[in-house]
C-alpha positions in Angstrom: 5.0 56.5 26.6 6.0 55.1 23.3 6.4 56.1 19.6 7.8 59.5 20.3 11.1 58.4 18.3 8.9 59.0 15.0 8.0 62.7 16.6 12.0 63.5 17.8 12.9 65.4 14.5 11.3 68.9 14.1 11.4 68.8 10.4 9.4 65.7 10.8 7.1 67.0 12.5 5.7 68.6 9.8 4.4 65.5 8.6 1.6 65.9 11.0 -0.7 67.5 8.1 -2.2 70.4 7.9 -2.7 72.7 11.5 -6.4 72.1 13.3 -8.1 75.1 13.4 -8.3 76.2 17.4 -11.3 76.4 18.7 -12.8 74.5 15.5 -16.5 74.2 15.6 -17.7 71.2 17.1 -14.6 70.3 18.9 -16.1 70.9 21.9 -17.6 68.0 23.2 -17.4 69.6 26.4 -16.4 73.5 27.2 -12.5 73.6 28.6 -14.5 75.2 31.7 -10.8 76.9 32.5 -10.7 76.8 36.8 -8.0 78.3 38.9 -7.3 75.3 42.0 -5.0 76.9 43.3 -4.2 80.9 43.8 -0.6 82.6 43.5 -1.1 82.8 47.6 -1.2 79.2 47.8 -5.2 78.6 48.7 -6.4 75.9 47.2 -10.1 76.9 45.8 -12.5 74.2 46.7 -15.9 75.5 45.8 -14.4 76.0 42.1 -12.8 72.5 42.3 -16.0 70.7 43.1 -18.3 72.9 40.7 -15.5 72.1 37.5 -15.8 68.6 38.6 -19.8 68.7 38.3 -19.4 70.9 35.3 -17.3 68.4 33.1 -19.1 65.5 34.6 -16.4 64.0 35.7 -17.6 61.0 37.5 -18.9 59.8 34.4 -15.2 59.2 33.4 -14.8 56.6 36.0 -10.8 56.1 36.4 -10.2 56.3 32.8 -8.7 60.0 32.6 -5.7 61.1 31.9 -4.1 64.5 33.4 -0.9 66.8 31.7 0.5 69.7 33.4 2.7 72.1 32.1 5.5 73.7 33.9 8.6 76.3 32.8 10.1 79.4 33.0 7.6 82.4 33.6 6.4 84.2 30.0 7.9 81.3 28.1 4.8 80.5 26.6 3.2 77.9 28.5 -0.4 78.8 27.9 -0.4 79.4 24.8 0.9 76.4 23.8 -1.6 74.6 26.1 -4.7 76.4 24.2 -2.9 75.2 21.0 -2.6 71.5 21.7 -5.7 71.2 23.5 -8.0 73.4 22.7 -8.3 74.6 25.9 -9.0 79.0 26.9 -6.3 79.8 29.5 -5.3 83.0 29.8 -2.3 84.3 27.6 0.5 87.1 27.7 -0.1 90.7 26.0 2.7 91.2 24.8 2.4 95.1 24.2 1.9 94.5 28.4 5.6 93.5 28.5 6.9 90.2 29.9 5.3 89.5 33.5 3.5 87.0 35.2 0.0 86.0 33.4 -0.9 82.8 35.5 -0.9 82.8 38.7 -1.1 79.7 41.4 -2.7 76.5 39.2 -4.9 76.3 36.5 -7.3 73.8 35.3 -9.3 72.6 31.9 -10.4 69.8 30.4 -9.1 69.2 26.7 -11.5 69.6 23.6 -12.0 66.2 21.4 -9.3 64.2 23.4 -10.8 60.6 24.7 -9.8 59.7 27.1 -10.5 62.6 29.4 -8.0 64.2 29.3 -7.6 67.0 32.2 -4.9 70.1 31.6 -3.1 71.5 34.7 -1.1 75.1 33.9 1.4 76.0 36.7 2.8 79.6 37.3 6.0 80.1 36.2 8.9 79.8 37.7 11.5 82.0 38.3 9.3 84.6 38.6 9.9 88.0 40.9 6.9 87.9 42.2 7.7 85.1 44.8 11.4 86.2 45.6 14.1 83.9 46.4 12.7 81.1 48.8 13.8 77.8 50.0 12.3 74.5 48.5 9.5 74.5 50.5 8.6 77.8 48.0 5.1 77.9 46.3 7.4 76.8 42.7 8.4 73.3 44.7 5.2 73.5 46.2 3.7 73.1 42.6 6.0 70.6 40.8 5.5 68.4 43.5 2.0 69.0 43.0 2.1 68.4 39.1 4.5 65.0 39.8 1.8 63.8 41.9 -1.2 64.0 39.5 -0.2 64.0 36.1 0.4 61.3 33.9 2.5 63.4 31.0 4.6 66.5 32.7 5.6 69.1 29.4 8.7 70.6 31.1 8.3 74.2 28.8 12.4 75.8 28.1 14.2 78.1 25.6 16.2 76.4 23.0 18.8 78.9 23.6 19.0 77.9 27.5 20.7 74.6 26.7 24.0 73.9 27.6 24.2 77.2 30.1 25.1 76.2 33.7 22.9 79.4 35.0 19.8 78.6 32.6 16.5 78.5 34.0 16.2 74.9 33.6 18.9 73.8 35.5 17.0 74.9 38.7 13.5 73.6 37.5 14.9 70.4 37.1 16.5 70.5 40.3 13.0 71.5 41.8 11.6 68.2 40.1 13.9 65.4 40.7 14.0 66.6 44.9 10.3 66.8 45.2 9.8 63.2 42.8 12.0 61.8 45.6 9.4 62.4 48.1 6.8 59.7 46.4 6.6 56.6 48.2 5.4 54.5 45.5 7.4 56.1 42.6 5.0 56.3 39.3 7.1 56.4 36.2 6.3 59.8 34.7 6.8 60.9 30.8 8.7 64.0 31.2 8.4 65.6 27.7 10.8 68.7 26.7 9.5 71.0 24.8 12.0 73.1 23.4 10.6 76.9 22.3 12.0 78.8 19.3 14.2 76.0 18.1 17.6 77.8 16.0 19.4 76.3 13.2 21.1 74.0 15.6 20.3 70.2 14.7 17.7 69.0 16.8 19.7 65.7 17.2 22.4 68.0 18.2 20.2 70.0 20.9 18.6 67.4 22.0 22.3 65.1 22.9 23.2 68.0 24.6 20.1 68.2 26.6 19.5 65.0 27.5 23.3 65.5 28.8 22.5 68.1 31.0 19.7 66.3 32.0 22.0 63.5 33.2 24.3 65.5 35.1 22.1 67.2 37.2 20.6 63.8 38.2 23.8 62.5 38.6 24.9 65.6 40.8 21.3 65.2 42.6 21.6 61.7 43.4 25.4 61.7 44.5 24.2 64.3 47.4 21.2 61.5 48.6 23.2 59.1 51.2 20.2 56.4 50.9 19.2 54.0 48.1 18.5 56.5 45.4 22.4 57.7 45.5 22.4 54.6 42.4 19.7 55.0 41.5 19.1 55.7 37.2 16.9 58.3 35.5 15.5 55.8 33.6 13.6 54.3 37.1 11.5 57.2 37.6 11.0 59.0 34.3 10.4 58.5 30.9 12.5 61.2 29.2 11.3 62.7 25.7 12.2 65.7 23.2 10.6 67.6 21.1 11.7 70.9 19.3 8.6 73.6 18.3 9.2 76.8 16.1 8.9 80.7 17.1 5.3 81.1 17.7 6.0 85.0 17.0 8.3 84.5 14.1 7.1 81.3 12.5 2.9 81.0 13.2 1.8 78.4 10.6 5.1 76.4 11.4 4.2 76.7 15.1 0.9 75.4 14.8 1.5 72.6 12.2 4.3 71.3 14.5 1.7 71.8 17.6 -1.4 69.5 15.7 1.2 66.7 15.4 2.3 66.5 18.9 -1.4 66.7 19.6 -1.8 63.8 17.5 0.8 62.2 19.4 0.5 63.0 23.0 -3.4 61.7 22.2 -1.9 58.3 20.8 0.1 58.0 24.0 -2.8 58.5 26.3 -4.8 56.0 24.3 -1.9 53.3 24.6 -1.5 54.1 28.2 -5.1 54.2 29.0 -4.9 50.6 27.8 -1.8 49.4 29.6 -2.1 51.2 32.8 -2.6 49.9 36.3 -6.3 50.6 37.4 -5.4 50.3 41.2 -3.4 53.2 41.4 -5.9 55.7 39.7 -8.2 57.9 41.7 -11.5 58.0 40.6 -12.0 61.2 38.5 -15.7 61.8 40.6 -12.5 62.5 43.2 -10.5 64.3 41.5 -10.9 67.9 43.5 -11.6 66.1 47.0 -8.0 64.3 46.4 -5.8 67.2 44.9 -7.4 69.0 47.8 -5.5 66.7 50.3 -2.7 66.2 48.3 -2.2 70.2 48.3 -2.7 70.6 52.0 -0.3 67.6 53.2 2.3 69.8 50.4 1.7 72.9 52.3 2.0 71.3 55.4 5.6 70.2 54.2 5.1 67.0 56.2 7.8 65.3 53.7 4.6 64.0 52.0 4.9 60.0 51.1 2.8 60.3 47.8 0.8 58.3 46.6 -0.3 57.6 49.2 -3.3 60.4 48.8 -4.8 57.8 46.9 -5.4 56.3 50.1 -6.3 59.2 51.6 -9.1 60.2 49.3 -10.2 56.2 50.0 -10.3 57.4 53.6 -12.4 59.9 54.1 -14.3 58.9 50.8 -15.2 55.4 51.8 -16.2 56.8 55.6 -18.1 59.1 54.3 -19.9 56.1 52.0 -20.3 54.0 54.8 -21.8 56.6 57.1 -24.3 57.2 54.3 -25.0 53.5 54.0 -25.7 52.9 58.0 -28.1 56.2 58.2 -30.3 55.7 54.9 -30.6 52.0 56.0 -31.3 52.7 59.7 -34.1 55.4 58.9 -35.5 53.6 56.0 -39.1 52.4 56.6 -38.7 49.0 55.4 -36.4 48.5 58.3 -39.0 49.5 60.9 -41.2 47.2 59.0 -39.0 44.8 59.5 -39.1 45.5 62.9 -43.1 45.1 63.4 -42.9 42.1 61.6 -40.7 40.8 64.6 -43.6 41.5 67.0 -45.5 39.7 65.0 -43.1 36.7 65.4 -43.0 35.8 61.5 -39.1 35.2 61.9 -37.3 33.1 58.9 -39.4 35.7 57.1 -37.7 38.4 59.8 -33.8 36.8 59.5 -34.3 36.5 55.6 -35.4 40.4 55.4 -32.3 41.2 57.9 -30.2 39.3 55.4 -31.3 40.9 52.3 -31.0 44.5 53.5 -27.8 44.1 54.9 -26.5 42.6 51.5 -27.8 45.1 49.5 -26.6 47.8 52.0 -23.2 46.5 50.9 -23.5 45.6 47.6 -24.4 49.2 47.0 -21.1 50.4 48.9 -19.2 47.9 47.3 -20.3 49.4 43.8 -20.0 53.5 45.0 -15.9 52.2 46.6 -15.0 50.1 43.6 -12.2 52.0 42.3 -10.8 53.1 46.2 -7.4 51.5 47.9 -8.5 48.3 48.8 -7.1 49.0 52.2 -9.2 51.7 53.4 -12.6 50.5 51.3 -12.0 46.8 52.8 -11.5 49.0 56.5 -14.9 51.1 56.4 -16.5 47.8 54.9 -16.0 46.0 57.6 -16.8 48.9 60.2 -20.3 49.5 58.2 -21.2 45.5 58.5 -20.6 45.4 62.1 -22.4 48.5 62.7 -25.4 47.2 60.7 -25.1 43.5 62.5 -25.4 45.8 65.9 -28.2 47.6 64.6 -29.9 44.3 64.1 -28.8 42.8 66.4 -31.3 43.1 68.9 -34.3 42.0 67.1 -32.3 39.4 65.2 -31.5 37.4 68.4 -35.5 37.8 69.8 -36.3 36.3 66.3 -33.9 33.4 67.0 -34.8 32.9 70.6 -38.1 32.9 69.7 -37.6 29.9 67.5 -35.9 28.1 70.0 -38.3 28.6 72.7 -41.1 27.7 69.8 -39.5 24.2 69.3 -38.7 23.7 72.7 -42.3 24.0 74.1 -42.9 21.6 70.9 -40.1 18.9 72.3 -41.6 19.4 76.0 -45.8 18.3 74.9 -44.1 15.6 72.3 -41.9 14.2 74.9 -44.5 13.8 77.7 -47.1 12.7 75.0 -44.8 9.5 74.0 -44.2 9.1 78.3 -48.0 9.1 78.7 -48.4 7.0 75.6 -46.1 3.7 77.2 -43.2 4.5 75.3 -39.7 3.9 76.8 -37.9 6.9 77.6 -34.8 6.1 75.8 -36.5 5.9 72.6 -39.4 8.7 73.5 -35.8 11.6 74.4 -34.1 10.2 71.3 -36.6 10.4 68.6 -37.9 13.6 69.9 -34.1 15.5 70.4 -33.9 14.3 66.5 -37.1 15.7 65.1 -36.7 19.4 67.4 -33.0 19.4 66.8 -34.2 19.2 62.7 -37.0 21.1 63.0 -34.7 24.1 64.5 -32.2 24.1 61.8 -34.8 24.4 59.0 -36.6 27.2 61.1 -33.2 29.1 60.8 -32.5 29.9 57.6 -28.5 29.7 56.1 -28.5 33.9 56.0 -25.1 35.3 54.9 -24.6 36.8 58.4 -22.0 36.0 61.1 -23.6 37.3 63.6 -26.6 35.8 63.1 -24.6 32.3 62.2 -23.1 33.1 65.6 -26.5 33.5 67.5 -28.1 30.4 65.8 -25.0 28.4 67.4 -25.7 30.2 70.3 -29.7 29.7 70.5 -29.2 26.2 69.0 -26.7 25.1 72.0 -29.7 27.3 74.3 -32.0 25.0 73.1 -30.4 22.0 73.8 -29.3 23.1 77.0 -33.3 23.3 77.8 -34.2 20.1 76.2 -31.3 18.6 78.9 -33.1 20.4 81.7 -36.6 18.8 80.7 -35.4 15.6 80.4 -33.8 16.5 83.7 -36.9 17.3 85.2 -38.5 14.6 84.0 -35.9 11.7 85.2 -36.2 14.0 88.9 -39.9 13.5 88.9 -39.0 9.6 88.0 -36.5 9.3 90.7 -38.8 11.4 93.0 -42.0 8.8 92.7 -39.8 6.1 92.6 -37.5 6.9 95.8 -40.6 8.0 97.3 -42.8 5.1 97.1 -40.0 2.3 97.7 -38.9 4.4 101.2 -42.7 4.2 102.2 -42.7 0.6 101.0 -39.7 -0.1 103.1 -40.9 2.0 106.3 -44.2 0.0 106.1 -43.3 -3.7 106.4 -41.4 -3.0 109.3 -40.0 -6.4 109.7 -36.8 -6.2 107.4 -33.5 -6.8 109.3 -31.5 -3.3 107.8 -34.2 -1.0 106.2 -31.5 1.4 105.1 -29.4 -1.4 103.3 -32.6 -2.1 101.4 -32.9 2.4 100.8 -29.2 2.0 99.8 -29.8 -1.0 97.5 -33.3 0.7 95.7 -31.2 4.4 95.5 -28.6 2.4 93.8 -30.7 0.4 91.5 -32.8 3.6 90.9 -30.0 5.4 89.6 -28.3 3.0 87.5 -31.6 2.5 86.0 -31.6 6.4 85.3 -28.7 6.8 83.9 -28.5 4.2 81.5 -31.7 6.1 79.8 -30.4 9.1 80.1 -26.5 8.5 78.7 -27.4 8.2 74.8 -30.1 11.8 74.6 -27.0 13.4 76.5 -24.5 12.3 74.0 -27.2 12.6 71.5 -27.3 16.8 72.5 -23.5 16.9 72.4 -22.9 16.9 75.6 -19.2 15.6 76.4 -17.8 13.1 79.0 -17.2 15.9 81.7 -20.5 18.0 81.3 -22.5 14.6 81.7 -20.4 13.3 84.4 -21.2 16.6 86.3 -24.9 16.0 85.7 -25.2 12.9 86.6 -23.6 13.7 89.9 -26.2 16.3 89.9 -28.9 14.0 89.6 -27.5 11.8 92.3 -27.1 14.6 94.6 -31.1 15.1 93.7 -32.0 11.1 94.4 -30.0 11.7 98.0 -31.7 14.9 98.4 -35.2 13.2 98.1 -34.5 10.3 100.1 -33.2 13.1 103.3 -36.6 14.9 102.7 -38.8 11.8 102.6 -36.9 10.5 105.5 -36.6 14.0 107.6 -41.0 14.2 106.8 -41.3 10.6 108.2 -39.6 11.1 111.6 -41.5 14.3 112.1 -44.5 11.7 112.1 -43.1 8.7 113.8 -45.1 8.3 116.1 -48.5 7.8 114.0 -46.3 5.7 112.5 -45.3 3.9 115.5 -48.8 3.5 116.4 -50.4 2.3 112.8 -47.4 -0.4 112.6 -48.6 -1.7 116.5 -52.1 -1.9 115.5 -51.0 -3.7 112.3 -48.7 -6.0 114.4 -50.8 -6.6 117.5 -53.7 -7.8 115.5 -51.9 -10.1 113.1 -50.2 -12.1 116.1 -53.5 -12.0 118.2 -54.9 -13.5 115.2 -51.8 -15.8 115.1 -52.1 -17.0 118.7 -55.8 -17.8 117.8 -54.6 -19.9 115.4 -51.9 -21.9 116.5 -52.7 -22.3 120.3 -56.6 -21.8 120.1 -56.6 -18.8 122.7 -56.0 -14.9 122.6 -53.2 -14.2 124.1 -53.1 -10.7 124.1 -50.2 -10.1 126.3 -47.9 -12.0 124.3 -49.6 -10.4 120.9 -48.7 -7.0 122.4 -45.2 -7.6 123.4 -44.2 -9.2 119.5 -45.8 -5.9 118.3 -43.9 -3.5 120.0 -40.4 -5.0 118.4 -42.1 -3.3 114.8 -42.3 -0.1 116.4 -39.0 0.1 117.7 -37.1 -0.8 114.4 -39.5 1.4 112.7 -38.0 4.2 115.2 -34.0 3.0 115.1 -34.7 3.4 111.7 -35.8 7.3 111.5 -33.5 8.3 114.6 -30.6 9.0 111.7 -30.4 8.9 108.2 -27.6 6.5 106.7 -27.5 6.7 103.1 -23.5 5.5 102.6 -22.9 1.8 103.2 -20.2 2.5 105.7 -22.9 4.3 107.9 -22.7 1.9 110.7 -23.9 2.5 114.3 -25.7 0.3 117.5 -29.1 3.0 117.5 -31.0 -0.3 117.0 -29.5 -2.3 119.8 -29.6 0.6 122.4 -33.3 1.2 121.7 -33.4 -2.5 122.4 -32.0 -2.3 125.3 -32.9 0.4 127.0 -36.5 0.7 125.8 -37.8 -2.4 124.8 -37.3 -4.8 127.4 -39.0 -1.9 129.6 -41.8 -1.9 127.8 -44.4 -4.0 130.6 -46.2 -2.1 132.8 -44.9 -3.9 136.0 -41.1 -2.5 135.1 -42.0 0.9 133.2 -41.0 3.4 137.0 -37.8 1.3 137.1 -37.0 1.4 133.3 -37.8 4.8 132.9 -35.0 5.7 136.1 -33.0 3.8 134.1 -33.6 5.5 130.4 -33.5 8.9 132.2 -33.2 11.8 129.6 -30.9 13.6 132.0 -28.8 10.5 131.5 -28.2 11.6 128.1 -27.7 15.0 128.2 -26.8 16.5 124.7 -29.2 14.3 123.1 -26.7 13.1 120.3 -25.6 9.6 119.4 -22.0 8.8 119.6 -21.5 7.4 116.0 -23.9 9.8 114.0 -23.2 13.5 113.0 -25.3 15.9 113.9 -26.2 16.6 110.0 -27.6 12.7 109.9 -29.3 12.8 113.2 -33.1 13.0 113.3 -34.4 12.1 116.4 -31.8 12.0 119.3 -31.8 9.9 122.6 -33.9 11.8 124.8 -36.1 12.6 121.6 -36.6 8.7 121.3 -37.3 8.2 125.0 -40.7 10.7 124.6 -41.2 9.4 121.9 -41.3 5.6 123.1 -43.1 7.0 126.5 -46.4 8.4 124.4 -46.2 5.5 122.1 -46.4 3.5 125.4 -49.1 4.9 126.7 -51.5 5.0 123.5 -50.9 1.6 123.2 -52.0 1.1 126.6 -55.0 2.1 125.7 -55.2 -0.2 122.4 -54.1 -3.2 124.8 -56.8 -2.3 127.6 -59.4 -2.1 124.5 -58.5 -5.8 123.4 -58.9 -6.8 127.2 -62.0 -5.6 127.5 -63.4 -7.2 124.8 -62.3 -10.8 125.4 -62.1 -14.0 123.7 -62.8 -15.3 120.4 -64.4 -18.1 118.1 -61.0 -19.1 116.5 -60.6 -21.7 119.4 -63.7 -23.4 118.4 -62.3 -23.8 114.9 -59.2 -25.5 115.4 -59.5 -27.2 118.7 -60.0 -30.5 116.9 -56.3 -30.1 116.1 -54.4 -29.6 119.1 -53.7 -32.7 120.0 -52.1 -33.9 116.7 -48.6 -33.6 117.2 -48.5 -32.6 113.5 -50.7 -29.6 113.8 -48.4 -28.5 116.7 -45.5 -28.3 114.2 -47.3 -26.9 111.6 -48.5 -23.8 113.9 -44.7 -23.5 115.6 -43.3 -23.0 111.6 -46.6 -21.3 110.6 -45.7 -19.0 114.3 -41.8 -18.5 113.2 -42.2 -17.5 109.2 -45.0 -14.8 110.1 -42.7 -13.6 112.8 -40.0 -12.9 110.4 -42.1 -12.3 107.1 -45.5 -11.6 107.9 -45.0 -8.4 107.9 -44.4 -8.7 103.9 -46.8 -11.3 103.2 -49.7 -8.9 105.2 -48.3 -5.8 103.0 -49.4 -7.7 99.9 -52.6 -9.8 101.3 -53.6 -7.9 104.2 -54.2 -9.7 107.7 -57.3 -11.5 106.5 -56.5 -12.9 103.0 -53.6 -14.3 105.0 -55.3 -15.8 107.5 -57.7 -17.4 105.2 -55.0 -18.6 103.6 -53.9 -20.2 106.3 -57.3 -21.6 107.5 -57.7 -22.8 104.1 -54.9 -25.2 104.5 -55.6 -26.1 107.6 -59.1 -27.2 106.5 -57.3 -29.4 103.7 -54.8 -30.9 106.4 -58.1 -31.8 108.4 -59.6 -33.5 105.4 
């Protein structure tokens, strides 16, 4: 506090003017509203606590309030000269009573014409008989260190003729203070002001030196005793020490009461100047007031060497709990959130994630302005606790919202993306421009909402969505490699004539997925898919191409013998027709025997699947050996003795695992057998039905020597690529072909 130099002198205090009538009319903004807190059996009273707070409307006062208690010897006066300088109604001593205790326990009132608020705490006396000889943790410690906690000015209430006695009563009230101040853990710097009662001709300079001296020593004696920091620790640190000396209120009324208005006057001042300098943060909120000197008295009873202030973040505790509690409940059984709720059904979601977003803000914002003038540390605590709880309230909803957007704007990707296929457009360009627009089209769907959680979910529905746009364009490069594989295999089963049909699979798998991947490389990157993630799919997908090309393989050899038998019919009529041609006769004998070799390869070929270049084996020349040069009618009893299936008793091939193999030995043997004999029948047909006309044609050239070498390389290139020339003409627009240069030649 400052200025009370001017008020030090007694005789100057009568400078002060002219007394203030107590109890003046219209001083009384508000009634004093006297309350006992606390009774003389230490209970603390909260009922009248919370009802003085509503009475004197306290939370209207915000943290700018101030609080002086009193404190002294019992029957020294300490009421009455509260009801002097502040207008305030506590009960007084009768004096015709005698000298006993009149308060008892803790007192409260709120001062008449004082702004700030200014709250008044009276305290029993001390040294009282009524509470015996007891140990510091006594109801008289109990309340200084009750007093110290919550008061901003503490009037330490003595007899002027008590100074300077080593047995005085204020030797062990002071004692009382400066152990219980100790206990603060944040030290606030109180004023302690001395008022000395029924001042004597002694100077006032001269009492007060010797006072102040006193003072000293017992804080010099107190602090010597402390073995921790505060052994050097000076008075100065944790009080502001100040004197003032007052008249006999018996003996000298008038000069009682004019010296009283002027320390009004100035206690007032030093409130005002203190309600401007002082540190906001460490000020309970006055709405508070009762909840916190509640706490503050229990933890003093408890004697659980109390660390105060730190009530200030007790009362932030509970207080800001209690808030946030409030907060979750009213928002979670408000209509507008079950609104909110229907209006997800109905799938209107920015509209849904904005509404989440507003009421969640304004949930705060309204704790944020009820917790303004809590501990940071507790009200930043329950903050945090009531946004997560809300986020989990919404949560649920909020994340159907978002995955309903993404599953929106991916069905929209999947019918733009197979529109622009259908539409000619290169897949390269149809993935990337379509991964652009959805990828765009998602992020404006999603609002920016001040939520983590929902910030969190986007991220996690937005990576969702670009996982599934991978998986269609998956699909759609499977259902690629799948026709393409598919149609190439038949292509290559079909002509029949190629040396290595599985070199030519290899080569078309290869080409395939090359082909595959280079389309498919940029949309990946494009999704933000990294090098490992895309090396893993594209293994994938070449797993799938195998895959396809086992299946269509594993289908074919369950049918190899229709194909067998459709490749013959093929075969056997193309060289018939080729005999016709070059030698002018049907020789269906020889006709039957070239077809057969088709047949054969066609079944090497599906006996085991060989889809790795170093997939070597002799299928081809055993099937040769055993079974085609046994193939005539006059050697089939021998040849089959020879290609006995007993022969080969586990029905494997000796280069080929068992997980490649699709038609074993014996397997090809029946196999060959019934392809024999329907053939047969084909051959026996052909017999039957005899020559043809073709010889009429072109017997004018069989005697050119010419024509003979024309038919012999004519004979030799449809041995070895007729079978792909007839899979793009067919056997009759070849063999006009041919008949159409042979008409030119004879020309």
């Amino acid at each position: 506090m400052s200025g009370w130099g001017e008020w030090s002198l007694g005789d100057e205090l009568y400078s002060a003017g002219s007394p203030e009538p107590r109890f003046a009319a219209g001083a009384l903004a508000y009634p004093c509203y006297p309350t006992q807190l606390i009774d003389g059996d230490g209970k603390f009273h909260v009922a009248d606590a919370e009802n003085f707070v509503k009475e004197m409307e306290l939370d209207k006062c915000g943290q700018s309030y101030a609080v002086v208690s009193i404190m002294g010897p019992q029957s020294s006066g300490k009421s009455t000269l509260l009801n002097y300088l502040f207008d305030t109604d506590f009960k007084e001593m009768n004096a015709d009573d005698g000298r006993s205790q009149t308060t008892k326990g803790i007192w409260i009132a709120r001062c008449a014409g004082i702004e700030p608020c200014t709250l008044v705490l009276d305290l029993e006396g001390t040294d009282g008989m009524e509470h015996g000889e007891e140990d510091d943790t006594s109801f008289e410690s109990q309340s200084a260190l009750f007093a110290l906690a919550v008061s901003d000015i503490v009037l330490i209430n003595m007899w002027c003729h008590d100074i300077g006695r080593h047995n005085a009563a204020n030797r062990p009230l002071l004692k009382t203070i400066f152990q219980v101040k100790m206990k603060l853990f944040t030290p606030r710097k109180i004023t302690l002001l001395f008022v000395i009662r029924d001042k004597t001709r002694t100077p006032f300079e001269r009492l007060k030196e010797l006072l102040l001296t006193d003072i000293e020593k017992i804080w010099e004696s107190f602090t010597k005793s402390k073995p921790d920091s505060h052994n050097e620790a000076a008075l100065s640190e944790f009080f502001s020490v100040e004197v003032v000396a007052l008249s006999s209120y018996e003996h000298k009324e008038e000069q009682f009461k004019s010296e009283v208005a002027g320390l009004r006057q100035q206690i007032c001042h030093s409130i005002v100047q203190d309600e401007l300098a002082r540190d906001l943060y460490g000020v309970v909120h006055a709405s508070d007031f009762a909840y916190s000197s509640q706490e503050i008295w229990e933890k003093i009873k408890a004697d659980k060497d109390l660390h105060l202030p730190s009530h200030k973040v007790m009362v932030a505790t509970v207080r800001c709990e209690k808030i946030a509690r409030e907060k979750y409940e009213n928002l979670a059984a408000k209509e507008e959130w079950h609104q909110s709720e229907e209006d997800m059904n109905h799938r209107t979601t920015p509209e849904f994630v904005n509404r989440l977003s507003l009421q969640i803000d304004t949930c705060l914002s309204e704790y944020d302005a009820e917790t303004t003038y809590y501990n940071e540390g507790p009200r930043s605590t329950y903050r945090n606790q009531l946004k997560e709880k809300l986020l989990q309230l919404f949560e649920p909803a909020l994340v159907s919202a978002l995955e309903h957007i993404g599953s929106t704007i991916l069905n929209e990707f999947k019918h733009t993306f197979q529109t622009s296929l259908n539409q000619g457009e290169d897949f390269y360009a149809a993935a990337s421009s379509c991964i652009e627009s959805c990828l765009s089209n998602f992020d404006k769907a999603c609002p920016d909402v001040v939520i983590e959680m929902s910030n969190k979910h986007k991220i996690g529905v937005r990576k969702k969505l670009q996982c599934d746009i991978v998986s269609v364009l998956t699909s759609s490069c499977k259902e690629k490699l799948k026709e393409a594989l598919s149609g190439s295999i038949e292509k290559e089963l079909s002509d029949g004539d190629i040396i290595d049909p599985w070199r030519s699979i290899r080569e078309v798998l290869r080409n395939e997925m090359e082909s595959t991947v280079s389309q498919l490389i940029t949309p990946l990157t494009q999704l933000g898919m990294d090098g490992c993630t895309r090396k893993k799919m594209i293994e994938s997908l070449e797993d799938y191409a195998r895959g396809v090309v086992e299946e269509k393989v594993r289908n074919e050899a369950k049918n190899v013998l229709m194909r067998m038998k459709m490749c013959f019919e093929r075969r056997f009529e193309m060289h018939r027709q080729i005999n016709r041609l070059c030698i002018g006769k049907d020789d269906i004998p020889t006709a039957a025997k070239s077809a057969r070799r088709c047949p054969l390869i066609l079944l090497s070929t599906l006996a085991a699947i060989r889809l790795d270049d170093d997939d070597t084996d002799d299928i081809k020349e055993k099937l040769e050996a055993e079974l085609l040069n046994s193939s005539s009618t006059a050697t089939k009893e021998s040849s089959s003795a020879k290609f006995d299936p007993l022969w080969l008793a586990d029905d494997s091939w000796e280069q080929i695992p068992s997980c490649r193999k699709l038609i074993g030995p014996r397997s090809c043997k029946k196999v060959w057998d019934q392809f024999m004999q329907e053939t047969e029948i084909i051959i026996s047909k052909a017999v039957e039905q005899g020559g043809s006309t073709w010889s009429l044609f072109f017997k004018p050239f069989h005697g050119d020597s010419k024509w003979s070498t024309f038919c012999s390389v004519a004979s030799v290139c449809l041995s070895f690529a007729g079978g792909a020339a007839m899979n793009k003409l067919g056997s009759e627009a070849l063999l006009s072909l041919l008949a159409a240069v042979l008409a030119k030649r004879a020309k």
